[in-house]
DSSP file (Angstrom, degrees, kcal/mol; ACC not computed):
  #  RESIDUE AA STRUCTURE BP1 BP2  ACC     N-H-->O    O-->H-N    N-H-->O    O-->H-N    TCO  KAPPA ALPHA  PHI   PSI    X-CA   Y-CA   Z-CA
    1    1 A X              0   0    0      0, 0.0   123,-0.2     0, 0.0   125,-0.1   0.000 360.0 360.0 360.0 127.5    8.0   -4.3   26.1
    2    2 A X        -     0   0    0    121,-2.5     2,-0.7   120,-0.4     3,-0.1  -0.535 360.0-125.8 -74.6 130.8   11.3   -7.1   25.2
    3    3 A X    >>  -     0   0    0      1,-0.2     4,-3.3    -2,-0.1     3,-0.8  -0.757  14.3-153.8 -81.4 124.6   12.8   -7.9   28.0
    4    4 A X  G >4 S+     0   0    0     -2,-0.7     3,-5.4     1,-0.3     2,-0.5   0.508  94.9  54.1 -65.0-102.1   16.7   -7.1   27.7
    5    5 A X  G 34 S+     0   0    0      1,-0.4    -1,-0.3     2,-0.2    -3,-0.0  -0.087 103.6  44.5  63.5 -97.5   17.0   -9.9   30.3
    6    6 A X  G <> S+     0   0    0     -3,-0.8     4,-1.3    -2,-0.5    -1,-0.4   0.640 118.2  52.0 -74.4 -30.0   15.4  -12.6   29.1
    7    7 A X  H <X S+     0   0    0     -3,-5.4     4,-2.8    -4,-3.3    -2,-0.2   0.869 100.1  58.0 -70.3 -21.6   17.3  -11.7   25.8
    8    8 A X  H  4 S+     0   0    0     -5,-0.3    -1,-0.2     1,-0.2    -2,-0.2   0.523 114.5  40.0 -83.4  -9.2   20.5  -11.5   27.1
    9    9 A X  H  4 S+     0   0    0     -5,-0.3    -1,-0.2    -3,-0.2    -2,-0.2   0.841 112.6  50.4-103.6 -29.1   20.0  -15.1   28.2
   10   10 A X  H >< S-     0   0    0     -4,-1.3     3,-0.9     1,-0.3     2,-0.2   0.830  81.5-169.8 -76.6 -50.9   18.4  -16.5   25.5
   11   11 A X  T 3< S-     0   0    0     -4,-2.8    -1,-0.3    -5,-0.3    -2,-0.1  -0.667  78.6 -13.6  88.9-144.4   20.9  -15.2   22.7
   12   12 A X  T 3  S+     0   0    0     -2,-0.2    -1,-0.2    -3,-0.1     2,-0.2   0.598 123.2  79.4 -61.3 -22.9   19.1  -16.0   19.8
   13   13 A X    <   -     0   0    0     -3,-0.9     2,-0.5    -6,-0.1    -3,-0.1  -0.552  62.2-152.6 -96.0 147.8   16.4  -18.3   21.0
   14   14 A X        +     0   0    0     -2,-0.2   115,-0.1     1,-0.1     4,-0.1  -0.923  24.4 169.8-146.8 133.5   13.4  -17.0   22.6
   15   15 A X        +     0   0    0     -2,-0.5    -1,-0.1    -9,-0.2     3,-0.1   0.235  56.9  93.1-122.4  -3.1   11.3  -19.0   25.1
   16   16 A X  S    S-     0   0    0      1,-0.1     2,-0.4   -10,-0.1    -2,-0.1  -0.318  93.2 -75.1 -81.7-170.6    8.8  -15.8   26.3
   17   17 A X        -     0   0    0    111,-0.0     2,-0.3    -2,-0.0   109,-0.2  -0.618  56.2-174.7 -84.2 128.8    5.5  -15.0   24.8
   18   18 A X        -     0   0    0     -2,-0.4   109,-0.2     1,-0.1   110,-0.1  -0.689  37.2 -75.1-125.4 165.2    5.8  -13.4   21.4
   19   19 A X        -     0   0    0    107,-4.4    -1,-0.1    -2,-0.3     2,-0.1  -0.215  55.5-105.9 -58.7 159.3    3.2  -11.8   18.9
   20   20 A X     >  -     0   0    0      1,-0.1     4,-1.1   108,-0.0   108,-0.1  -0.419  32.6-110.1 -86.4 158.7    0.7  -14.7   16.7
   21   21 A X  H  > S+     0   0    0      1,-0.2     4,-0.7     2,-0.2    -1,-0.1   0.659 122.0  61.7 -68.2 -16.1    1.7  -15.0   13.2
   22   22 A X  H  > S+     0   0    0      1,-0.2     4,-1.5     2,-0.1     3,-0.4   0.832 108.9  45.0 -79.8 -30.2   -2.0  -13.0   12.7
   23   23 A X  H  > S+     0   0    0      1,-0.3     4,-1.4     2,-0.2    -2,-0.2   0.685 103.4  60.7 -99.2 -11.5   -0.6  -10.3   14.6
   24   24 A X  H  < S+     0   0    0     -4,-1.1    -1,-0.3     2,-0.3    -2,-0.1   0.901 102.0  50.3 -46.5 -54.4    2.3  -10.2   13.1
   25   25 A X  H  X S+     0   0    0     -4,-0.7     4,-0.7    -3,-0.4     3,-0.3   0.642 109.1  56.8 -67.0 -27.8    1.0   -9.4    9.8
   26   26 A X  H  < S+     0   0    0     -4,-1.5     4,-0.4     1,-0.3    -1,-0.3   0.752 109.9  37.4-100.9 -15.9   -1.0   -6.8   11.2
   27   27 A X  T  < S+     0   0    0     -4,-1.4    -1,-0.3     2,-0.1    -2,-0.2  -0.196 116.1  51.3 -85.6  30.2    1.5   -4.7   12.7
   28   28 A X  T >> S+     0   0    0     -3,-0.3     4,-2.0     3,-0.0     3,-0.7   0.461  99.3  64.1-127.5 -32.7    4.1   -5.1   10.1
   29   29 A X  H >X S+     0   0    0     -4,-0.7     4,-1.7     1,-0.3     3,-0.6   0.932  96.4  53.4 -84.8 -51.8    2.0   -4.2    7.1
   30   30 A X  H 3> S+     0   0    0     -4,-0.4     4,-2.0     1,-0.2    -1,-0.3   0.768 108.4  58.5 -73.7 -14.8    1.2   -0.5    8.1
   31   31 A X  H <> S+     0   0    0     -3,-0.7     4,-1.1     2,-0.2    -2,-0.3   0.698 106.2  47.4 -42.1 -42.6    5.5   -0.6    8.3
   32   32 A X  H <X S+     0   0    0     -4,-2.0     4,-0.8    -3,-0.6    -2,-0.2   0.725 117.0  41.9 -92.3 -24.1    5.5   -1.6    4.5
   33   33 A X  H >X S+     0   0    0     -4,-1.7     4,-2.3     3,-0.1     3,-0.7   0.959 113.5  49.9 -83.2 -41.5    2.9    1.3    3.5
   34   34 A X  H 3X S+     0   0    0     -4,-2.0     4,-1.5     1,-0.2     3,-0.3   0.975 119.3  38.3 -82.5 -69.9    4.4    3.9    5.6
   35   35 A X  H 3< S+     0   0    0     -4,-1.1    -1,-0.2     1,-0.2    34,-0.1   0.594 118.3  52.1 -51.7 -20.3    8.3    3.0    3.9
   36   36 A X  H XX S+     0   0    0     -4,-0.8     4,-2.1    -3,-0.7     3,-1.7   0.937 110.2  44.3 -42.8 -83.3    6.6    2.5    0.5
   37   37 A X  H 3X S+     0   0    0     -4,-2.3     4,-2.2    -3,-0.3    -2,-0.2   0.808 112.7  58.7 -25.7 -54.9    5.1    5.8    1.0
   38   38 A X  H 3X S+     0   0    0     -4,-1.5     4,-0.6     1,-0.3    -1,-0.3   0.744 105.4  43.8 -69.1 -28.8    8.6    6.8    2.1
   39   39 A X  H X> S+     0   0    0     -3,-1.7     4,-1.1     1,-0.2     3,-0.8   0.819 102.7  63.3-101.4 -12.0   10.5    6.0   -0.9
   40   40 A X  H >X S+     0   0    0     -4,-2.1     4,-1.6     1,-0.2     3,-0.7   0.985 101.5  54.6 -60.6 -54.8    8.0    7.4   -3.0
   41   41 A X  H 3X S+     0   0    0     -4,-2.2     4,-0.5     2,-0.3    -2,-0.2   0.411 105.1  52.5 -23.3 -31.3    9.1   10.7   -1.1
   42   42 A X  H <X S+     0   0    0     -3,-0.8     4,-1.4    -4,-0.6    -1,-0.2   0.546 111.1  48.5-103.2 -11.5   13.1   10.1   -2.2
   43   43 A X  H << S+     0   0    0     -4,-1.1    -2,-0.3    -3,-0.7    -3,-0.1   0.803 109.6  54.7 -70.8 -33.5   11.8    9.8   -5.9
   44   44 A X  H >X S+     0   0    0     -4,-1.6     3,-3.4     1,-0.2     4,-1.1   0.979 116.6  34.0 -77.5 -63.3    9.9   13.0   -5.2
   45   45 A X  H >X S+     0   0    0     -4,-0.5     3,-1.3     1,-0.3     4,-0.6   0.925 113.1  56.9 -69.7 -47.4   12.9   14.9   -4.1
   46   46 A X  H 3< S+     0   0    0     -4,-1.4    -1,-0.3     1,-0.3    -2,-0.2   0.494  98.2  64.4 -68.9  -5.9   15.4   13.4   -6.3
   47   47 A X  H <4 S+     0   0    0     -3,-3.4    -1,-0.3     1,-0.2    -2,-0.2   0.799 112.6  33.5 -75.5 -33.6   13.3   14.4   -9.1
   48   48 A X  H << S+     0   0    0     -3,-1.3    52,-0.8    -4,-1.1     2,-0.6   0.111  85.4 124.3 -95.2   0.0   14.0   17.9   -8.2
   49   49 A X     <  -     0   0    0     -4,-0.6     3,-0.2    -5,-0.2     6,-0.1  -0.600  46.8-157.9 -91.5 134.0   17.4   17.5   -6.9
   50   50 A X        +     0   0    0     -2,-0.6    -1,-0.2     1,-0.2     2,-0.1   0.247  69.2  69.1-100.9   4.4   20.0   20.1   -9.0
   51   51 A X  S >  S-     0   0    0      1,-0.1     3,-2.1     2,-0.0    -1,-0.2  -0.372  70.5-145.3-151.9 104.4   23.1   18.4   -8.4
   52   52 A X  T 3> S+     0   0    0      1,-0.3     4,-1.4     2,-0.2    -1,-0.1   0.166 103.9  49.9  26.0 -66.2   24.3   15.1   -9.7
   53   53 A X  H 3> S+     0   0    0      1,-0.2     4,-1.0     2,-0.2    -1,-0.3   0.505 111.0  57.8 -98.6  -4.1   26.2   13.7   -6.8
   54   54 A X  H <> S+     0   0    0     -3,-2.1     4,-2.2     2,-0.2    -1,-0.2   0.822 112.3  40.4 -81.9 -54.8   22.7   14.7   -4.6
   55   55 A X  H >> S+     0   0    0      2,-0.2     4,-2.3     1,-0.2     3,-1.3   0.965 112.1  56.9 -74.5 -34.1   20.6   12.5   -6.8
   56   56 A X  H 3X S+     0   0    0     -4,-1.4     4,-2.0     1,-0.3     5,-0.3   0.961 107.0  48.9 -41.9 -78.0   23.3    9.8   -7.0
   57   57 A X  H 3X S+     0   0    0     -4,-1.0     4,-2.0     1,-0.2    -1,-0.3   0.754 112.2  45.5 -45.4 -32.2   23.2    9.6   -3.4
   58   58 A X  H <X S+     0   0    0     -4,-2.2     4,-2.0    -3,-1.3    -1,-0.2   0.905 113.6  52.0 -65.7 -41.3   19.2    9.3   -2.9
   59   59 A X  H  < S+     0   0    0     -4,-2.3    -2,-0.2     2,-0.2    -1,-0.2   0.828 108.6  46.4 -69.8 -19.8   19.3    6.9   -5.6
   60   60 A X  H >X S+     0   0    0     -4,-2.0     4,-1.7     1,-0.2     3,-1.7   0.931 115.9  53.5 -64.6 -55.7   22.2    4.8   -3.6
   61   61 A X  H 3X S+     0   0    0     -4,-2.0     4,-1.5    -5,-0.3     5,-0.3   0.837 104.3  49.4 -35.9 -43.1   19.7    5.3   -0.4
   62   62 A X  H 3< S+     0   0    0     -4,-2.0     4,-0.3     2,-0.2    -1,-0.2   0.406 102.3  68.8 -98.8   8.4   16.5    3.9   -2.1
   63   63 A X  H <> S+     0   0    0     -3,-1.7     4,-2.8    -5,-0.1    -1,-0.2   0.826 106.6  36.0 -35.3 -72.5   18.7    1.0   -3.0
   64   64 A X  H  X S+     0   0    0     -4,-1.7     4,-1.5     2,-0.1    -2,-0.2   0.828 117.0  50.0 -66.8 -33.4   18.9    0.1    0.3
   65   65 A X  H  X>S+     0   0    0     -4,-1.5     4,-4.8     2,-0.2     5,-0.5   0.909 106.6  53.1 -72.0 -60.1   15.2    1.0    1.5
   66   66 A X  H  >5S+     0   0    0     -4,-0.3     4,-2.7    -5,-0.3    -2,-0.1   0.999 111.2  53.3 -54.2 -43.5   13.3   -0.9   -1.4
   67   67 A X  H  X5S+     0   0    0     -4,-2.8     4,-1.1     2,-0.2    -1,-0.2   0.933 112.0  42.1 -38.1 -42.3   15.8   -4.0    0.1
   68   68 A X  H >X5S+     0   0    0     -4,-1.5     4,-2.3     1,-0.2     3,-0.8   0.935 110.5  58.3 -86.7 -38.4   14.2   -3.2    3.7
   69   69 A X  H 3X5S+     0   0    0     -4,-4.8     4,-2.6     1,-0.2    -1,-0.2   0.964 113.2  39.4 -43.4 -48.6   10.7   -2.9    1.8
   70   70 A X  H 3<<S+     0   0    0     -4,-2.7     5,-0.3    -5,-0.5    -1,-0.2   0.819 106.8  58.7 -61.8 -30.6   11.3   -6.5    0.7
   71   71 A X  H << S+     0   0    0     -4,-1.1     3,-0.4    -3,-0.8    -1,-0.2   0.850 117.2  46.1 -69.6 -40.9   13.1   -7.9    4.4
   72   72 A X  H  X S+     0   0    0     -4,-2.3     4,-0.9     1,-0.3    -2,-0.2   0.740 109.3  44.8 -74.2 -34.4    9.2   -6.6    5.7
   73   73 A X  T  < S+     0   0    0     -4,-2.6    -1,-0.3    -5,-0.2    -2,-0.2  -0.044 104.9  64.6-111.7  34.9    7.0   -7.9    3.4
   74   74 A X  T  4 S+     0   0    0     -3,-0.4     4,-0.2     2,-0.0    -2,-0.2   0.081 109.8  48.3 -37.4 -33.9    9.0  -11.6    3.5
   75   75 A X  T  > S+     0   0    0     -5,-0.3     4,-0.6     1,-0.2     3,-0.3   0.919 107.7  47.9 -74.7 -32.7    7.8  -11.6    7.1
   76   76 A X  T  <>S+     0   0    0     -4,-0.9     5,-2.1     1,-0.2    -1,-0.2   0.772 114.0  41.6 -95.8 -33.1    5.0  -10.9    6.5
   77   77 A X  T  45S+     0   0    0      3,-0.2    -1,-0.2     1,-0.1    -2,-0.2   0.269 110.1  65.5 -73.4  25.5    4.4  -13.4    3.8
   78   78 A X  T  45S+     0   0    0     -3,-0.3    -2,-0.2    -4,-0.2    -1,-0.1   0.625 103.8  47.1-112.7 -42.1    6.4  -15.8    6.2
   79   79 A X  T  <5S-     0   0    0     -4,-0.6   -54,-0.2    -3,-0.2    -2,-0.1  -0.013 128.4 -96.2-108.2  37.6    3.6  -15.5    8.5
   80   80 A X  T   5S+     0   0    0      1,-0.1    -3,-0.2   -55,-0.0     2,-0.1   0.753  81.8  93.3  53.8  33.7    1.0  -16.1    6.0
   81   81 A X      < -     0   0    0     -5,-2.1     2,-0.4    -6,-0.0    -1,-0.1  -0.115  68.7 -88.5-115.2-131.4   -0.5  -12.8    4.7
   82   82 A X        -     0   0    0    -57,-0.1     2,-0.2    -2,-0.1   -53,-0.1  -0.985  34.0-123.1-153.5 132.8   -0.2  -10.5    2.2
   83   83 A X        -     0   0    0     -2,-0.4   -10,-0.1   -10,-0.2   -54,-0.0  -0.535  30.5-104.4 -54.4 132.8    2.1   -7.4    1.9
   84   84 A X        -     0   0    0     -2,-0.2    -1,-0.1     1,-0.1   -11,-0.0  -0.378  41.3-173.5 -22.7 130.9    1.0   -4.0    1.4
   85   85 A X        -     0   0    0     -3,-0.1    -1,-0.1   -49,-0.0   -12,-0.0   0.862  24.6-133.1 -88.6 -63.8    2.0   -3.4   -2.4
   86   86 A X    >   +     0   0    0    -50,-0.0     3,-1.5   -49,-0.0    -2,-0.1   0.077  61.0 134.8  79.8 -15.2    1.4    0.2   -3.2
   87   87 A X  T 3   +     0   0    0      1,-0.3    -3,-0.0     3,-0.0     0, 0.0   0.617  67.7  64.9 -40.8 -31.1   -0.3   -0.3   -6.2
   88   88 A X  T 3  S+     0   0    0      2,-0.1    -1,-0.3     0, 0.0     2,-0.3   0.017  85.8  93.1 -78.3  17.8   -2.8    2.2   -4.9
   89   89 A X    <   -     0   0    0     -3,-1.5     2,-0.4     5,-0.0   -52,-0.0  -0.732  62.6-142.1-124.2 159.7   -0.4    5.0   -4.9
   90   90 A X    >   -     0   0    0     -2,-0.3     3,-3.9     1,-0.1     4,-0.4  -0.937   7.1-151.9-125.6  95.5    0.6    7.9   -7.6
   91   91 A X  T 3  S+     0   0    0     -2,-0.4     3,-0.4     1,-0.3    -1,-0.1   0.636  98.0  61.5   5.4 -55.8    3.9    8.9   -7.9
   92   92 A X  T >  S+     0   0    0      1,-0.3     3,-0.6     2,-0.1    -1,-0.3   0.775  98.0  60.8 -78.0 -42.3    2.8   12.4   -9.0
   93   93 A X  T <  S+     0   0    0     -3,-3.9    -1,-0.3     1,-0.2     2,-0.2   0.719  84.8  80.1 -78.5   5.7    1.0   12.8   -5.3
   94   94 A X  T 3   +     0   0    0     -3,-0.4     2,-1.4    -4,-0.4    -1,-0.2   0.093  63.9 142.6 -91.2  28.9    4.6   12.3   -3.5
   95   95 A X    <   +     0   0    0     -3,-0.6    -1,-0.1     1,-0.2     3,-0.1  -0.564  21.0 170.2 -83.8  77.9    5.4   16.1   -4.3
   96   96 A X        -     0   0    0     -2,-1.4     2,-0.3     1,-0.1    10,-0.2   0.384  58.6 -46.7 -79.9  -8.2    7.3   17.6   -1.4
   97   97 A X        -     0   0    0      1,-0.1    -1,-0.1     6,-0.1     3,-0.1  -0.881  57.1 -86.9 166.4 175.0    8.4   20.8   -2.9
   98   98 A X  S    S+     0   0    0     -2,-0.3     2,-0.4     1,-0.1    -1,-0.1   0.645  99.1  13.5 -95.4   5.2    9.9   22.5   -6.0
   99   99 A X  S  >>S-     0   0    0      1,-0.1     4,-3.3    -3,-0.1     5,-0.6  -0.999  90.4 -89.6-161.5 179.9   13.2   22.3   -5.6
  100  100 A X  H  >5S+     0   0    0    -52,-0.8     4,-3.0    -2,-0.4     5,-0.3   0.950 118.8  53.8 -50.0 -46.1   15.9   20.4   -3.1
  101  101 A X  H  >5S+     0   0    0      1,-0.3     4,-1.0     2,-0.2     3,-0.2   0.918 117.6  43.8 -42.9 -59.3   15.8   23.8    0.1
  102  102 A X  H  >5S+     0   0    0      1,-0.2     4,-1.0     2,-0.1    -1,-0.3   0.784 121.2  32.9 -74.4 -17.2   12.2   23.2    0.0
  103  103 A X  H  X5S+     0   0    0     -4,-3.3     4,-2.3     1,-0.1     5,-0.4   0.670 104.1  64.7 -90.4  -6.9   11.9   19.1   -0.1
  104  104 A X  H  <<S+     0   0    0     -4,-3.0     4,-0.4    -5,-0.6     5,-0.2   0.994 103.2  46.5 -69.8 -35.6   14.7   17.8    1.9
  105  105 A X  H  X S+     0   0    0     -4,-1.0     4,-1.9    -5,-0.3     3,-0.4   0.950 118.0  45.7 -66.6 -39.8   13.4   19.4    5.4
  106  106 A X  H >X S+     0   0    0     -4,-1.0     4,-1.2     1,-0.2     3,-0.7   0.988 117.0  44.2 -66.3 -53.7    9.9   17.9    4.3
  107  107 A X  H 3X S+     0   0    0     -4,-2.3     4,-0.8     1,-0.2    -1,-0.2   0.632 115.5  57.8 -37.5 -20.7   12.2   14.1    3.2
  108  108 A X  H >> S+     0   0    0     -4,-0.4     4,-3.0    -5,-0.4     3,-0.7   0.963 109.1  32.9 -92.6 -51.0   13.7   14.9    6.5
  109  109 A X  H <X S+     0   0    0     -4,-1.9     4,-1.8    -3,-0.7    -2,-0.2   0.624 117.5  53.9 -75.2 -25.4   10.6   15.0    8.9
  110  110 A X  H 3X S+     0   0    0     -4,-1.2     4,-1.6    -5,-0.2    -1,-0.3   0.826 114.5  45.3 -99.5 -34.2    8.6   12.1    6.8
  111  111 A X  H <X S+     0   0    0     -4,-0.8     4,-5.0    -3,-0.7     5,-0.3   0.958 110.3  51.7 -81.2 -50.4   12.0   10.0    7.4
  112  112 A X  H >X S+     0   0    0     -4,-3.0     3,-0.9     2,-0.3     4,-0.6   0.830 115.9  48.2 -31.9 -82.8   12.1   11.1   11.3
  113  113 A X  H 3X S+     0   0    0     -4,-1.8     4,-1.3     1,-0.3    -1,-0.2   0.413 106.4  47.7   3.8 -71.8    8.6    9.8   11.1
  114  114 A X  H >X S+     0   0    0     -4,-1.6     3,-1.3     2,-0.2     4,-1.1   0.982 112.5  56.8 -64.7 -78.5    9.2    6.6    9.4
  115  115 A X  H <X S+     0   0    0     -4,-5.0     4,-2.8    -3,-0.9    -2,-0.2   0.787 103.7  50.2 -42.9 -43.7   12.0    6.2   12.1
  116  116 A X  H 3X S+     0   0    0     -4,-0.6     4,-1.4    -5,-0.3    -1,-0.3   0.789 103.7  58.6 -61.0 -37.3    9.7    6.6   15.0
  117  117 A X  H <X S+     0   0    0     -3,-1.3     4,-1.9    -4,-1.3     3,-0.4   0.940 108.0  44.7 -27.4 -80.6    7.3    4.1   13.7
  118  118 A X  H  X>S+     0   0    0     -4,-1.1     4,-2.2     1,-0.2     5,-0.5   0.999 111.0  56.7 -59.7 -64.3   10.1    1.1   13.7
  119  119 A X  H  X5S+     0   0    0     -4,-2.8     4,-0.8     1,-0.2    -1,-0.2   0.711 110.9  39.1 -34.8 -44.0   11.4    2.2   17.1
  120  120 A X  H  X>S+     0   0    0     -4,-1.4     4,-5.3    -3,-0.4     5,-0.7   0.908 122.2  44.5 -77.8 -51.1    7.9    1.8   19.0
  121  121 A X  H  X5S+     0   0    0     -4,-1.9     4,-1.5    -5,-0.3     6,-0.2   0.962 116.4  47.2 -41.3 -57.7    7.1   -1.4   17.0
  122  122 A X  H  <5S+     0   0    0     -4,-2.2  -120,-0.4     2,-0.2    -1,-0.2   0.819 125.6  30.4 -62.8 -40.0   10.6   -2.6   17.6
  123  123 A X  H  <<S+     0   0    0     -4,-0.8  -121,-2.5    -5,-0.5    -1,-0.2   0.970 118.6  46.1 -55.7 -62.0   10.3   -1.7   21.4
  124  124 A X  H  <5S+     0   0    0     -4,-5.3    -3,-0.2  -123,-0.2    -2,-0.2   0.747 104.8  69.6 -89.1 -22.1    6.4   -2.2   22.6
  125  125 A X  S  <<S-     0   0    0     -4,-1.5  -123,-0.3    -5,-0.7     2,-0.2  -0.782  76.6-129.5-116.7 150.1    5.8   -5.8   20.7
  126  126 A X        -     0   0    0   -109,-0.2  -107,-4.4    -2,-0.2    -4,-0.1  -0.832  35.6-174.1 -88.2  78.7    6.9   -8.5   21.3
  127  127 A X        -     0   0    0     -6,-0.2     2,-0.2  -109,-0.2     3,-0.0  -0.262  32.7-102.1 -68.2 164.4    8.1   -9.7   18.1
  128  128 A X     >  -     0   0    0   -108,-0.1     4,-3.4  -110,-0.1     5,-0.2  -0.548  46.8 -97.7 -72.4 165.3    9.4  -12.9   17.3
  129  129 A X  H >> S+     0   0    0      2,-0.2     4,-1.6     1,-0.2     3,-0.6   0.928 121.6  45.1 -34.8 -81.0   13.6  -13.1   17.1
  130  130 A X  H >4 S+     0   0    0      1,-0.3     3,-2.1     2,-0.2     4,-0.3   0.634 111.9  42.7  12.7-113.2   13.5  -12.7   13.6
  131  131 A X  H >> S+     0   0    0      1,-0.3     4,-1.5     2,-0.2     3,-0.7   0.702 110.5  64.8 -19.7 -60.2   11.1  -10.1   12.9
  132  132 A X  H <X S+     0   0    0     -4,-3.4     4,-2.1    -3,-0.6    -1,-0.3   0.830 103.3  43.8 -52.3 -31.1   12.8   -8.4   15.8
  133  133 A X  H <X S+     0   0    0     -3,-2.1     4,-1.0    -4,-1.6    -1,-0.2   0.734 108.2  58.4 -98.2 -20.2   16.2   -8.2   13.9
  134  134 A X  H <> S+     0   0    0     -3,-0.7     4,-1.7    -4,-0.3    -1,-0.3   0.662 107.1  43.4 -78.1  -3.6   14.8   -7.0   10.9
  135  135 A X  H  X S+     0   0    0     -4,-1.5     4,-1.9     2,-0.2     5,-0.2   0.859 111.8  53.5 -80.4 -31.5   13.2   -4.0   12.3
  136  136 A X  H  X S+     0   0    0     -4,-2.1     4,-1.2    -5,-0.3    -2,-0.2   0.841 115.9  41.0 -83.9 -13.6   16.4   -3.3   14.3
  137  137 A X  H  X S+     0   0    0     -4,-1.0     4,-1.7     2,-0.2    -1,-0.2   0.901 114.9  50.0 -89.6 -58.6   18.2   -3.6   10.6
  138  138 A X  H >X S+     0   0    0     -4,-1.7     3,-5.1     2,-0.2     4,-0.6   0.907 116.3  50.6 -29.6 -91.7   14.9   -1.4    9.0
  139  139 A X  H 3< S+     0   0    0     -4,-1.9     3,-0.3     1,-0.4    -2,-0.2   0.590 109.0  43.5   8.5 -62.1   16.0    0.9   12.2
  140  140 A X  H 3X S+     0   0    0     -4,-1.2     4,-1.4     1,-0.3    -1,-0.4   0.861 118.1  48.0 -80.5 -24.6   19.8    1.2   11.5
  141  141 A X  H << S+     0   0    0     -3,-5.1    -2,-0.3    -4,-1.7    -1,-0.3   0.676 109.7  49.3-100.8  11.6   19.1    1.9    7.8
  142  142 A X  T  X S+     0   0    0     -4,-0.6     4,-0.6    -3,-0.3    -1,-0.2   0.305 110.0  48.0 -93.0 -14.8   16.5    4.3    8.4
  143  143 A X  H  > S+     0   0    0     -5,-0.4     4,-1.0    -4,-0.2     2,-0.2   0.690 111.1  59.1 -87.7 -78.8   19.0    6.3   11.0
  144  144 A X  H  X S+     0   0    0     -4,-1.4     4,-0.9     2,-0.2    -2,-0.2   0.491 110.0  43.4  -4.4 -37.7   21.8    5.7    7.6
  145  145 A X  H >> S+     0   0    0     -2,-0.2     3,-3.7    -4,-0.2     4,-0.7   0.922 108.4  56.3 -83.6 -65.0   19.3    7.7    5.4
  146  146 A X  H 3< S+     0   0    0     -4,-0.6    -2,-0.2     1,-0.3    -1,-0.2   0.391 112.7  42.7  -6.1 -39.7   18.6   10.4    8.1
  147  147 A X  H >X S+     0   0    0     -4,-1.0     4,-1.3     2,-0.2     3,-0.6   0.875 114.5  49.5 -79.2 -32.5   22.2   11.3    8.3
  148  148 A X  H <X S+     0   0    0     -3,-3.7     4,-1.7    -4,-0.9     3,-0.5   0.924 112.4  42.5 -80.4 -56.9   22.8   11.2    4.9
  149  149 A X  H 3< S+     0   0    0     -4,-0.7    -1,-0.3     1,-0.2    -3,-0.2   0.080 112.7  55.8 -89.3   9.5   20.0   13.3    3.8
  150  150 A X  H <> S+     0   0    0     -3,-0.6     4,-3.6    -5,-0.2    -1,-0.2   0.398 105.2  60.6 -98.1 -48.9   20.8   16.0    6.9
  151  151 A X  H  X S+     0   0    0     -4,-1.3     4,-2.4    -3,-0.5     5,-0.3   0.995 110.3  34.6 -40.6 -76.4   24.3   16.1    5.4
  152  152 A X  H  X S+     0   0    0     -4,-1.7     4,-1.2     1,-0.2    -1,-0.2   0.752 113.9  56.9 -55.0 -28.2   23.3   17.3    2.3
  153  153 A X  H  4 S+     0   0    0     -5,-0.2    -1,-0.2     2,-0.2    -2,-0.2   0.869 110.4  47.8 -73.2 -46.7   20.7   19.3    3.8
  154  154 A X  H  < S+     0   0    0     -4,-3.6    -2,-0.2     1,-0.2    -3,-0.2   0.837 112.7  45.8 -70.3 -26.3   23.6   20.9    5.9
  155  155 A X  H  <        0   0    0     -4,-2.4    -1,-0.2     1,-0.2    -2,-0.2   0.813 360.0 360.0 -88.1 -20.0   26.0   21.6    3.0
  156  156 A X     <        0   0    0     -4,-1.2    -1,-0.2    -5,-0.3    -2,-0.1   0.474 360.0 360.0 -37.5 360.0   23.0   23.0    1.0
């Protein structure tokens, strides 16, 4: 668990005991399938989405997400491993419903997900600085879709 503490004194620099660069790799990597996974999921829905300014907006979202895919797998090649790719994944299986009512509550609940994931990571390790401040960034743009895609879900 970070101690606010010892951050709040340290600022930017951090002098406690932090995760190995092995361990890094391994707890960041199932972050990069599960958001991978995730954006496959805003393709899914946006395929199906019946109004313009609906898909516009997912596609403005997965702008930002394929960025945060990238912010995670630099760290993880930063600390000398190999990212998750996706390569093993099917478009076609990301099918969350036939039309927007029925996928958005499922996009909603796979985002929640995704969100819960970075929090505990972000929380319970002891990341390095870094690492730390892209998750809390992952974090904030994961809360960004959540609203967005609850919005639309609410004017629906």
């Amino acid at each position: 668990m970070p101690n606010r503490l010892q951050e709040a004194l340290l600022g930017r620099g951090w002098a406690g005991r932090t995760i190995s660069r092995e361990e890094t790799v391994e707890h960041l990597n199932p972050l990069v399938e599960a958001h991978i996974k995730l954006n496959h999921a805003y393709r899914a829905v946006s395929r199906v989405a019946d109004d313009p300014r609906v898909e516009e907006a997912l596609e403005s979202l997965l702008k930002t997400a394929r960025a945060d895919v990238g912010k995670l797998s630099e760290t993880i090649f930063s600390a000398g491993g190999s990212a998750y790719n996706g390569t093993d994944l099917e478009p076609d299986d990301f099918d969350l419903g036939p039309d927007l009512d029925t996928a958005l509550p499922n996009l909603i609940e796979q985002e929640e997900a995704f969100q819960d994931a970075v929090k505990t990571e972000r929380n319970d390790v002891e990341h390095q600085m870094r690492t730390r401040a892209i998750l809390e960034l992952v974090r904030d743009n994961s809360q960004e879709r959540l609203s967005v895609i609850k919005r639309i879900q609410k004017r629906r």
